[in-house]
N, C-alpha and C positions, 0 to 999 in steps of 0.2 A: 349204441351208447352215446356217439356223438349226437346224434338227434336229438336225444332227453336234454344232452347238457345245454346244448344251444337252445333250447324249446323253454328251460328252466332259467335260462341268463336272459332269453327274451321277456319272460314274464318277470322277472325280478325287477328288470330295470322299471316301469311303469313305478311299480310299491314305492323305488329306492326314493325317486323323483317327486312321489306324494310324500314321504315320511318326511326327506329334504324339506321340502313346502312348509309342512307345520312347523318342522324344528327353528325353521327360521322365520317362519310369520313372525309379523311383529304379537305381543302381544296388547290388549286392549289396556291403557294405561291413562292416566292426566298428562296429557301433554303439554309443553311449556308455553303456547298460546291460551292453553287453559287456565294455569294456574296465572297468566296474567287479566285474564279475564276476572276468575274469583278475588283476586285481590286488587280493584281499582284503585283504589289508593295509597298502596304500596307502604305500609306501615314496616311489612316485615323487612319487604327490599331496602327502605333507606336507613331505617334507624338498625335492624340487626341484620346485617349482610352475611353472615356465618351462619346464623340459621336457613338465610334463602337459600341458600350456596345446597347446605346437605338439602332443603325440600326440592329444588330442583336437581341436583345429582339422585335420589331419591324415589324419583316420580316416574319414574318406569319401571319401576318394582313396585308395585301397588302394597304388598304384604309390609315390604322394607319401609314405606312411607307411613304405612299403618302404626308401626310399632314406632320410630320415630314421635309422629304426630303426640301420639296416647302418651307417649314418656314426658314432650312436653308440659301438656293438659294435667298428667299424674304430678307434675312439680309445682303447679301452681299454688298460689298462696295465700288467700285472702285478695284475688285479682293482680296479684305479681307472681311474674316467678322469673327468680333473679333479675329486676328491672324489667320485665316485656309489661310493654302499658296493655291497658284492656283492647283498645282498636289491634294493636297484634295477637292478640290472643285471641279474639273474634277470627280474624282472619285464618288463623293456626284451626279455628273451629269449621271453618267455611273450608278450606284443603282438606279438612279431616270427613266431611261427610262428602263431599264431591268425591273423595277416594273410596267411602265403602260402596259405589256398585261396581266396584271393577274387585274387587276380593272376592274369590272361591268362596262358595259355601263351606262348611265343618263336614266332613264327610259323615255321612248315617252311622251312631252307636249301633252296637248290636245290639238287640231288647234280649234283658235276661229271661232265662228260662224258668219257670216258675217251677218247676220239678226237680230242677237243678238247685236251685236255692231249698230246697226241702228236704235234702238227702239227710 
């Protein structure tokens, strides 16, 4: 009986230490050399600092930055929204596509069943 348990606490430990691994990898995200990268001239950072503020608190949630970004874009107004001149909102557009390759795909619908639908 001791044998198993020991046999069973050996083998666990290995999983415990890979499962550890992933939970704490980082994950793949725009990094803050990034986003200084896509914005060289810094429209967002000097004139609106309360936006840069949330896209960099932000930007390691790829999803969170996503939704963000889009709410921006969805206020816009005839090229304002609330005061952001166009070169910020270009910029708001340049973070927003740099961030969808790091978004999860939609996971697969299930395709309806046509038999089912016929009943």
């Amino acid at each position: 009986m001791w044998s198993q348990l020991l046999k069973k606490s050996r083998d666990a430990a290995p999983r415990q230490a890979a499962a550890r691994a992933v939970i704490q990898a980082p994950r793949p995200s725009l990094s803050l050399p990034a986003l200084e990268l896509l914005t060289p001239a810094g429209h967002l950072k000097s004139a609106y600092p309360h936006i840069w503020e949330r896209i960099w608190l932000f930007c390691h949630d790829p999803a969170h930055l996503n939704k963000y970004l889009v709410s921006l874009s969805l206020q816009e107004r005839d090229g304002k929204r609330a005061g952001l001149s166009p070169e910020a909102m270009a910029e708001v557009a340049e973070i927003l596509a740099a961030n969808q390759r790091f978004l999860a795909p939609p996971p697969a619908g299930r395709a309806w069943d046509a038999a089912a639908l016929m009943r």
